[in-house]
C-alpha positions, 0 to 999 in steps of 0.5 A: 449464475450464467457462465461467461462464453468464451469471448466473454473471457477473452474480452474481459482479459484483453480489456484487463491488458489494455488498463494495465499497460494505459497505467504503465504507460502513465506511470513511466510518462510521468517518470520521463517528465521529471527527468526531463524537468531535472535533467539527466544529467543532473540527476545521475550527478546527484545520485553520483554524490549521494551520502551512503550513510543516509542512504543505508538507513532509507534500506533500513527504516522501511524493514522496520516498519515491516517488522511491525507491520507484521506485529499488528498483522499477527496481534489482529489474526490472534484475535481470530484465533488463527496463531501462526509462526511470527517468521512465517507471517513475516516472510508473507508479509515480503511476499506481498510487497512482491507481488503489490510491487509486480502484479498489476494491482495493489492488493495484489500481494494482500490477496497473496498473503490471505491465499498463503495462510488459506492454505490447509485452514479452516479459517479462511474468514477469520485470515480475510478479515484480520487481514482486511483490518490490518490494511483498514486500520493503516489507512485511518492512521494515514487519513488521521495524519493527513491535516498535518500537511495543513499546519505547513505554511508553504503548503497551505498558501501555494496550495489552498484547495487542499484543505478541501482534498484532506476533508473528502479524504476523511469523509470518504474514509468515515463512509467506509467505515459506516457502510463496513461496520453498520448493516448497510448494503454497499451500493455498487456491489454488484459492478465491483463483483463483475471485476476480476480481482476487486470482485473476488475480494469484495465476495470475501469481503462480504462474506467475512463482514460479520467476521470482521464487526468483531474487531469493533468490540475490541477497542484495545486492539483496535488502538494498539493496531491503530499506535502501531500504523502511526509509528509505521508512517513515522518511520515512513518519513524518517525513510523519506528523511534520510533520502533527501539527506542523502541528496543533500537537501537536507528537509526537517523531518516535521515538514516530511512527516506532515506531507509524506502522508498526502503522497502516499495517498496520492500513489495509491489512486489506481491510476498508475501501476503501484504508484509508479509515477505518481509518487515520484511527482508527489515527492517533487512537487512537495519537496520543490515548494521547500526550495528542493532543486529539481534533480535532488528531489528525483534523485531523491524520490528515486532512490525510495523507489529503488528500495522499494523494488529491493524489498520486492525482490527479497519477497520474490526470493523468498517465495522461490525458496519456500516454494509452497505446497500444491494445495490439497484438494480437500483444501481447495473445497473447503477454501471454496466455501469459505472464500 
């Protein structure tokens, strides 16, 4: 392959640069729009009478489903035969949500994770491939989730094209999963490989693919991990729950549960930065169709976003404690070919 000149480089950097700050601009517009819808001081009044005790439990709900995160993560890398300390993998697991939260892209802190275990390991495929499975499977759980919004009447009347949103979403997962799992060429393969970060992993991902069809023989698993990412989203509403309880809007926990999956999907399109932004505007939307006034609905959605960067914070401290070894050089070979 020809190396890349140097202008090349500087190039595809400062190209790089410029997505990342078009993202965040993006994210922190949309953010200014809803204060400005809500205003300010509404806003700061609403977060000035929130209820501390739904608030604690929206800290609370969210490490949960960490903690099972973790369990399916583990139970998947087990299957691989790659058995690592539970506590380590759940430190990895904080880490990553640091480094999705902060590094310009959001398999950022799955590339980190799969770095971390890489380490020292003559398993890097197996890592690469448990780890892809364990975000895989978490997003059919989501997809499958997503028809709920359907059944919900306010939904479905004020906005009738989304039944059409829900079926490409699910088409579009089914593809993926035929072009992953079938012995199929991924079409634009090679323009993803051109990218930095998405063409690295799409070259891991290639190169564990047949690592990664084992898991289809194992329906057991596939299930279990499957249950587990349902509970992960139940839990996810319930954190949802609590923040608007906290504000006083007071929405059923079954109106959440069925649209809490359409915004998540919505803040992982990889237009805005983690979502920044267009999470925050799927919340009021949803949430205004309900009767949810505007500042509460923010108020809200900004208080989700806060643990969020909490979380973050507590991976950040972590990777700071550990402070991981330099990595051998034999090490750095061996992950090489593996990766």
């Amino acid at each position: 392959m020809k190396e890349a000149t140097t202008f090349e480089i500087d190039m595809n950097k400062k190209y790089s640069k410029l997505i990342v700050a078009g993202k965040l601009i993006l994210g922190l517009s949309l953010i200014a729009v809803l204060v400005s819808r809500a205003n300010i001081t509404a806003v700061l009044k609403s977060f000035a009478s929130i209820d501390l005790r739904f608030a604690v439990l929206v800290f609370v709900f969210p490490h949960i489903g960490i903690l099972i995160s973790t369990i399916k993560w583990d139970m998947l890398l087990k299957k691989v035969s790659v058995n690592i300390n539970f506590s380590r993998l759940l430190g990895l697991y904080f880490m990553g949500t640091f480094f999705s939260v902060f590094l310009p892209t959001m398999i950022g802190g799955d590339i980190v994770r799969v770095y971390q275990l890489t380490r020292d390991s003559k398993n890097a495929l197996a890592i690469i491939a448990a780890t892809f499975m364990e975000r895989f499977i978490g997003l059919a759980a989501l997809v499958s989730l997503l028809p709920l919004c359907l059944l919900q009447d306010p939904v479905s009347k004020q906005w009738p094209l989304i039944g059409l949103v829900v079926g490409m979403a699910i088409a579009i997962y089914m593809a993926a999963v035929f072009l992953i799992f079938f012995d199929v060429d991924i079409p634009g393969t090679q323009v993803i490989q051109a990218l930095p970060l998405a063409g690295k992993l799409m070259f891991s991902i290639e190169n564990a693919r047949n690592q990664i069809r084992v898991f289809s023989h194992s329906r057991r698993i596939l299930f279990a991990a499957y249950v587990i990412s349902i509970i992960f989203y139940f839990i996810a509403a319930a954190s949802s729950w609590a923040a608007t309880m906290s504000t006083g809007a007071g929405i059923s926990y079954s109106y959440l549960i069925s649209v809490v999956p359409m915004i998540l999907l919505g803040g992982m399109l990889p237009i805005s930065l983690n979502g920044l932004g267009i999470t925050e505007f799927g919340y009021v939307l949803f949430l205004e169709l309900v009767g949810v006034q505007v500042a509460d609905a923010v108020a809200a959605a900004f208080l989700l976003r806060i643990r969020l960067l909490f979380t973050a914070l507590i991976g950040g401290g972590l990777y700071v404690i550990w402070k991981p070894r330099p990595m051998s050089l034999q090490a750095k070979i061996k992950y090489s070919q593996d990766v």
